[in-house]
BADREN-780642 format. One record per atom (N, C-alpha, C): x, y, z; atom name; residue number from 0. Coordinates in steps of 0.1 Angstrom, whole numbers, m for minus. Layout:
REC     u     v     w atom   n
REC     X     Y     Z   CA NUM
...
% end
This chain:
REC     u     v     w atom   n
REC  m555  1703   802    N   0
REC  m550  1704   788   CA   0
REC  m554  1717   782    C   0
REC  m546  1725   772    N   1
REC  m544  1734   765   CA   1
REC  m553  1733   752    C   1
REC  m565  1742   749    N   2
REC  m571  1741   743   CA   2
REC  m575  1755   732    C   2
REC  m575  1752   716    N   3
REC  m577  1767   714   CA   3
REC  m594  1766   708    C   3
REC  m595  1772   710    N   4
REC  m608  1775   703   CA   4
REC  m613  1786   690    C   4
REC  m608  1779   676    N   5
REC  m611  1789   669   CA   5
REC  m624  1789   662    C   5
REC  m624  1802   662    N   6
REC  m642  1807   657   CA   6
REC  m641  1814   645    C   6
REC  m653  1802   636    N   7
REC  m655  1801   624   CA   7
REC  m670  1809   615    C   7
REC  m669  1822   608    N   8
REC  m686  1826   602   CA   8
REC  m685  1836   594    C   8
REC  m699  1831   592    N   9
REC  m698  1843   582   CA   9
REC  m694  1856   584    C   9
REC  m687  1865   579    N  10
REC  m682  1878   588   CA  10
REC  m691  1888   580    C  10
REC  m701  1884   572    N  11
REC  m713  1894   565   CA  11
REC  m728  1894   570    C  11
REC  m730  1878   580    N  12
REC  m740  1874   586   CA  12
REC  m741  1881   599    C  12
REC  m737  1890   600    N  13
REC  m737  1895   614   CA  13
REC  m741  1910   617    C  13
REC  m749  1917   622    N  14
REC  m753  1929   620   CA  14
REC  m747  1935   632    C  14
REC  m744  1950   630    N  15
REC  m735  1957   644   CA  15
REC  m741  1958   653    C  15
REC  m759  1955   657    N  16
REC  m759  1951   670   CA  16
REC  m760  1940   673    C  16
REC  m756  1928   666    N  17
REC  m756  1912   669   CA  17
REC  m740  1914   674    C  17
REC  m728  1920   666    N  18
REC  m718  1918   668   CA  18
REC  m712  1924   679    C  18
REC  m722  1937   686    N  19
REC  m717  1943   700   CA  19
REC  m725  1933   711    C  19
REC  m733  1929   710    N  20
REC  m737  1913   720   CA  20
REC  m728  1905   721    C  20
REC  m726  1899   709    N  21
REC  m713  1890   707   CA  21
REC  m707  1895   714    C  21
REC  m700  1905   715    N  22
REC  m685  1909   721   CA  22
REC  m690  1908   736    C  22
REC  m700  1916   741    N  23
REC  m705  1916   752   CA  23
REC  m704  1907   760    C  23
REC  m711  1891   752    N  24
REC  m713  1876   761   CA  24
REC  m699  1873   757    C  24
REC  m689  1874   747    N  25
REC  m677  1869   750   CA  25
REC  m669  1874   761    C  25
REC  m669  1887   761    N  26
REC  m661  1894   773   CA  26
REC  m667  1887   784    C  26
REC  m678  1883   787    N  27
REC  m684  1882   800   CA  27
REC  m678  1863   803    C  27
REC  m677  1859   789    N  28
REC  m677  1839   794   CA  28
REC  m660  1844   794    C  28
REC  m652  1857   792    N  29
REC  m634  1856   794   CA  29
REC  m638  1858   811    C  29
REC  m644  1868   813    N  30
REC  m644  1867   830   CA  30
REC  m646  1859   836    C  30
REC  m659  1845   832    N  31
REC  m660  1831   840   CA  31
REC  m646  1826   840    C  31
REC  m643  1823   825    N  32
REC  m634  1815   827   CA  32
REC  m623  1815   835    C  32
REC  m622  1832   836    N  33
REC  m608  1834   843   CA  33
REC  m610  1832   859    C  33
REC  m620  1834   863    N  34
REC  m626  1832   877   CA  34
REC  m624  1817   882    C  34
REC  m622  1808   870    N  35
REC  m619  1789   876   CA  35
REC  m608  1784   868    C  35
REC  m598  1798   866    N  36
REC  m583  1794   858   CA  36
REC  m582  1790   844    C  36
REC  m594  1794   834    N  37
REC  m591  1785   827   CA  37
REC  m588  1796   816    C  37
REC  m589  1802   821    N  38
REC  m588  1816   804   CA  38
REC  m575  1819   804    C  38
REC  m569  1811   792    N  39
REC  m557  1820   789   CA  39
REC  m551  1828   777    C  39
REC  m566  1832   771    N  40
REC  m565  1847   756   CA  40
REC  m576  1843   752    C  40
REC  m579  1857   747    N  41
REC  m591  1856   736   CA  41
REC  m593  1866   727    C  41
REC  m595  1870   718    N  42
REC  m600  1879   707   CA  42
REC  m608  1875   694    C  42
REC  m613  1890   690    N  43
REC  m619  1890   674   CA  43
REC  m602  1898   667    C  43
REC  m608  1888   654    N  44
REC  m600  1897   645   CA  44
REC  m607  1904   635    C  44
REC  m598  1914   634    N  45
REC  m604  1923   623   CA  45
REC  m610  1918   606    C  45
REC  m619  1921   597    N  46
REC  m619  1910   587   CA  46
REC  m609  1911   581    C  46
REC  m615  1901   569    N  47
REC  m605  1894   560   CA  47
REC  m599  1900   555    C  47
REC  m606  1911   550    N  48
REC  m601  1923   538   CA  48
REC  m588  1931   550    C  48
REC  m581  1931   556    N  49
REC  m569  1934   564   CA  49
REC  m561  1920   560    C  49
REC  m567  1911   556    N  50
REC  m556  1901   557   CA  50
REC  m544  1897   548    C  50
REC  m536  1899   552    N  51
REC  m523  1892   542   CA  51
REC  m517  1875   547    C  51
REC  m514  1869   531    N  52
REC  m512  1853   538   CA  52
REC  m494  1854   528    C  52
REC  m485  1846   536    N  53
REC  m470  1843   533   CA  53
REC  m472  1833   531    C  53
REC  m466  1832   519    N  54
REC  m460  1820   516   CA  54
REC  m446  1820   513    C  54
REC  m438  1811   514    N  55
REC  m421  1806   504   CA  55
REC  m423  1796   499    C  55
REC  m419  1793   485    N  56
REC  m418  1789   477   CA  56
REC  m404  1786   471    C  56
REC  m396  1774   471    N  57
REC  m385  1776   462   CA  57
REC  m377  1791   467    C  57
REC  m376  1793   480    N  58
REC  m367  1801   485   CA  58
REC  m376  1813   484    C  58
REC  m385  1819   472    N  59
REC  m393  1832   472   CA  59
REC  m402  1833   481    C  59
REC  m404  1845   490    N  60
REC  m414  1850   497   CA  60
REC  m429  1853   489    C  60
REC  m441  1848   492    N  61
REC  m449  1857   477   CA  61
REC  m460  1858   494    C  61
REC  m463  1871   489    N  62
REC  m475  1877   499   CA  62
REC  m488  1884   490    C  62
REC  m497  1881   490    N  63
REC  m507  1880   488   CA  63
REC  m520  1891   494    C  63
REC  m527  1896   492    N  64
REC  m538  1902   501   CA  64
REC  m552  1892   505    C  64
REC  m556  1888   519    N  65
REC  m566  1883   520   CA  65
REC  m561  1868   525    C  65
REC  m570  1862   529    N  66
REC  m570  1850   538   CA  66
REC  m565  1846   527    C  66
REC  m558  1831   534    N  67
REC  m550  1817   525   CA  67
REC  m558  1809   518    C  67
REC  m574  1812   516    N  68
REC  m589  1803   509   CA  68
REC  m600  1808   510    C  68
REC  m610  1813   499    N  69
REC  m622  1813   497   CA  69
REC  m629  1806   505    C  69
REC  m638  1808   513    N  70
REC  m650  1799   522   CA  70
REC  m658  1803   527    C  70
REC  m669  1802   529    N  71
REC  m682  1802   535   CA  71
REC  m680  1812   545    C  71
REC  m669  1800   558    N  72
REC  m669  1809   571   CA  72
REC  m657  1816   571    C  72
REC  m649  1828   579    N  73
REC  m639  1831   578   CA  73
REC  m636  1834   595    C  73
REC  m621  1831   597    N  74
REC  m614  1826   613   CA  74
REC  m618  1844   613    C  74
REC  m628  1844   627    N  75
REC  m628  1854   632   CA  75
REC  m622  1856   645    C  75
REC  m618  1848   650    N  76
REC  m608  1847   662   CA  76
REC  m614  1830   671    C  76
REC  m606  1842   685    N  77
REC  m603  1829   689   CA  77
REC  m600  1824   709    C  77
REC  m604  1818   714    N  78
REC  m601  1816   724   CA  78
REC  m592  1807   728    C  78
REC  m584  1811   742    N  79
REC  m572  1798   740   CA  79
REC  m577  1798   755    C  79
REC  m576  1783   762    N  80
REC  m588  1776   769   CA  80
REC  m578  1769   779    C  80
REC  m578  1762   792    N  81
REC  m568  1753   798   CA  81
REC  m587  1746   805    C  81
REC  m592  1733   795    N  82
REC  m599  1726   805   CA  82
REC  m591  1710   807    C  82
REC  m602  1704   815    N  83
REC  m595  1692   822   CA  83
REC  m594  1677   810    C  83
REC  m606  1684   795    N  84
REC  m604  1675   789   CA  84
REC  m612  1678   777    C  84
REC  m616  1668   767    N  85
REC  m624  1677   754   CA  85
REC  m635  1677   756    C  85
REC  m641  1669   767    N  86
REC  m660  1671   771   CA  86
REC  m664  1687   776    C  86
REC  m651  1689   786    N  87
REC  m654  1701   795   CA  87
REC  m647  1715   782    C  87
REC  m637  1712   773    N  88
REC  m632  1720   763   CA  88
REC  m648  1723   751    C  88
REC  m657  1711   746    N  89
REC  m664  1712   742   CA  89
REC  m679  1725   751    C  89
REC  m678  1718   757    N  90
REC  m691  1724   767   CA  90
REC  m688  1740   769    C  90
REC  m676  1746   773    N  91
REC  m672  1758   770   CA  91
REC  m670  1769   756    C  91
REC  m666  1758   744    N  92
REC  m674  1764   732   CA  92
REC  m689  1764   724    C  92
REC  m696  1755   731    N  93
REC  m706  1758   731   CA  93
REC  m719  1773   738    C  93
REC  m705  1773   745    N  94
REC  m709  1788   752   CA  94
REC  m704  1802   744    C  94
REC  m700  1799   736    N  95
REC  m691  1809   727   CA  95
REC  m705  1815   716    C  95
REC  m708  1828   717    N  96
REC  m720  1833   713   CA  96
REC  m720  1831   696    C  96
REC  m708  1831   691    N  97
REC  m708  1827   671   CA  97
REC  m709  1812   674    C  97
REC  m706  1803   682    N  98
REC  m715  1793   675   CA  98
REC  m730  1789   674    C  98
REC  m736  1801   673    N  99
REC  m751  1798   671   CA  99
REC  m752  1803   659    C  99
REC  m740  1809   649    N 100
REC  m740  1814   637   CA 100
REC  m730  1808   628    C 100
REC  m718  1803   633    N 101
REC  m713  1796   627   CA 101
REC  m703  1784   635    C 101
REC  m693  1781   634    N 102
REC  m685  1771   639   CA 102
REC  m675  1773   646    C 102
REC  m675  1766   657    N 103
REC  m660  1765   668   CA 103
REC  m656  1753   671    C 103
REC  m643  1759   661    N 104
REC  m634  1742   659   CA 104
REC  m622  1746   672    C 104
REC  m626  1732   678    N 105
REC  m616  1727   691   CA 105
REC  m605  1720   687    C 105
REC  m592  1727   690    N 106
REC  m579  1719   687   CA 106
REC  m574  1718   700    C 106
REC  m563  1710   702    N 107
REC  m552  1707   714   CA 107
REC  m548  1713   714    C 107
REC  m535  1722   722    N 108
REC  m522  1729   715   CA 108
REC  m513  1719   726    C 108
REC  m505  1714   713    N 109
REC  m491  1710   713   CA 109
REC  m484  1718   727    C 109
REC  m478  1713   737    N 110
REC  m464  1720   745   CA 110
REC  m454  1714   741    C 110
REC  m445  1725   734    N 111
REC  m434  1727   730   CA 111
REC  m419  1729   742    C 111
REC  m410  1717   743    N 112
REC  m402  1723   752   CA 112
REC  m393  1736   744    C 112
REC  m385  1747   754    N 113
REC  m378  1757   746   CA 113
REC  m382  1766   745    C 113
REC  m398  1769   744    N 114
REC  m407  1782   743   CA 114
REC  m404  1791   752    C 114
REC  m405  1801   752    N 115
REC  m407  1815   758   CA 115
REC  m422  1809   767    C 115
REC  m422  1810   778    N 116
REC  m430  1810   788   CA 116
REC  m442  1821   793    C 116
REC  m431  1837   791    N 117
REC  m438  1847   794   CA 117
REC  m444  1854   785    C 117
REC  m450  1862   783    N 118
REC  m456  1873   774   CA 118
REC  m446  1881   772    C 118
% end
């Protein structure tokens, strides 16, 4: 099953050599995974202050600067995961080096028939 893994924290809690580690042991758990088929994407995103949120409304477009809510933690990215189920999906974000700082929320993803397949 298809699993994403998004990663939730503080984006102020983190100092530039905590966040080049981070990247480090992330890049290194994209190499495991991909080594036993299971990696299929991963990234940080840039912060919040880049972010713009869309909304429609009553037919109007309104865009905004900054995430869609005030909070604590903010979606710093994300891994998209293929394990055999949510024990083995869990056990793999536990390996994810921000959750020792903040949270990695595990969703399913939906397959869609119709979708574009390739990249």
């Amino acid at each position: 099953m298809k699993y994403i893994l998004l990663i939730y924290s503080d984006e102020n809690a983190w100092t530039e050599s905590e966040m080049e580690s981070c990247y480090a042991e992330s890049t290194q758990l994209t190499y495991e995974l991909k080594a036993k088929g299971q990696y299929l994407g991963a990234s940080p995103l840039h912060s919040t202050s880049t972010a713009t949120s869309v909304r429609v409304r009553d037919g109007k477009k309104l865009v905004t600067d900054g995430p869609f809510a005030e909070t604590r933690e903010q979606l710093g990215g994300y891994f998209s995961i293929d394990a055999k189920d949510l024990d083995e999906a869990i056990a793999i974000a536990a390996r994810i080096p921000s959750a020792r700082k903040g949270t990695v929320e595990i969703r399913p993803i939906m397959e869609l028939t119709g979708l574009p397949t390739e990249l």
